[in-house]
C-alpha positions in Angstrom: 30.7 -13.9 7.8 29.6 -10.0 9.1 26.5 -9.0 7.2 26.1 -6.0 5.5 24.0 -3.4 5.8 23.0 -2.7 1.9 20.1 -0.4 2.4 22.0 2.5 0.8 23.0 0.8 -2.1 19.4 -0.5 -3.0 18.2 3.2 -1.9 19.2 4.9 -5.2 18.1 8.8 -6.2 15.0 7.7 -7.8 13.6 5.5 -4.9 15.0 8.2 -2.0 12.6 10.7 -4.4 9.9 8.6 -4.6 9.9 7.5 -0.4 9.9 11.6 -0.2 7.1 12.0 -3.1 4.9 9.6 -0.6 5.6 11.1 2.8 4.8 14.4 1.2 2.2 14.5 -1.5 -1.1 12.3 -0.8 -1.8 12.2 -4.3 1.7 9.3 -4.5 0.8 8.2 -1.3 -3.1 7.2 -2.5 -1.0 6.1 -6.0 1.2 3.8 -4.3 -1.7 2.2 -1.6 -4.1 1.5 -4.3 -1.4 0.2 -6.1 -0.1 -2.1 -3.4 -4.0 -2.7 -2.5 -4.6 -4.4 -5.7 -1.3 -6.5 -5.5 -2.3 -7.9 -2.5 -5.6 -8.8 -3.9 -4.2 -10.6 -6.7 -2.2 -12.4 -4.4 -4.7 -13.6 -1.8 -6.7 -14.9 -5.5 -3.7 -16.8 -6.4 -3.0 -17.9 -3.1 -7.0 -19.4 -3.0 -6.5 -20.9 -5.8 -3.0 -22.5 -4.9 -4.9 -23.4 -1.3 -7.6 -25.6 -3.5 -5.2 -27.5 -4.8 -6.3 -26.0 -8.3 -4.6 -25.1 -11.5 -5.2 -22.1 -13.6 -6.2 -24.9 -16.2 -8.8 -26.1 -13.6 -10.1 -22.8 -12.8 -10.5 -21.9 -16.3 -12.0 -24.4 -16.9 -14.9 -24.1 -14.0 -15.0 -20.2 -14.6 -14.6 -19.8 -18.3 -12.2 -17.5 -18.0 -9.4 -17.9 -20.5 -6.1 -19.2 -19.1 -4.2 -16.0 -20.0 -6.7 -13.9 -18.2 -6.2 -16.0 -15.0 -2.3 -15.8 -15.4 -2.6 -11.8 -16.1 -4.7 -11.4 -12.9 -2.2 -13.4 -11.0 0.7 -12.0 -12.0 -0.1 -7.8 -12.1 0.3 -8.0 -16.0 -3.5 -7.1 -16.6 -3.4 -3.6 -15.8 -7.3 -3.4 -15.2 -8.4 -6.5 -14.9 -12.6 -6.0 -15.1 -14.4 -6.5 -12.0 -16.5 -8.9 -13.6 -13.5 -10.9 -14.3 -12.7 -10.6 -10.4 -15.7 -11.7 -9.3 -15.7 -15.0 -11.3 -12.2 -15.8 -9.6 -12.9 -15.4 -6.5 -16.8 -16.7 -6.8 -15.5 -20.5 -8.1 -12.8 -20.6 -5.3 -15.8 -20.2 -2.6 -15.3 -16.7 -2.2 -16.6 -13.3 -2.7 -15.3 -9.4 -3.0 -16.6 -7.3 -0.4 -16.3 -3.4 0.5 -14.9 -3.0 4.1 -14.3 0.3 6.0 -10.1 1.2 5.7 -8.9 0.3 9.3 
């Protein structure tokens, strides 16, 4: 079977607009990289948690967090999740936040 090429039918007006609203004003482009910069954190914190062999159930248990709060963190549904909140994840998995310079 060929394959085909669908970049131009997933690359509708609105994304085309938005890929030229990042390339041309920084304020999008610093939007979008937070944006992705705190998906990726929730990710890695799901990830550690899926690594311990550890269910939200577990970690709410150890952490006090409520189960939903875990599952909102996890899943990008907690808008602003509180850093307090972030800490106490990533403490009980062994870990901790840290500020690095951007590379």
């Amino acid at each position: 079977m060929p394959s085909v090429d669908v970049t131009e039918i997933i690359m509708n007006d609105e994304t085309k607009e938005l890929e030229y609203a990042y390339i041309i004003d920084p304020k999008v482009k610093a939007a979008i990289d937070q944006f992705d910069n705190e998906c990726r954190l929730r990710r890695e914190l799901a990830e550690a948690r899926k690594n311990k062999n550890m269910t939200q159930v577990q970690l709410m248990e150890l952490t006090g967090l409520t189960q939903q709060v875990i599952s909102r963190i996890e899943t990008n549904t907690d808008i602003r999740p509180s850093l307090k909140s972030l800490m106490i994840y990533a403490n009980a998995l062994g870990y901790e936040l840290t500020l690095q310079p951007k590379a």
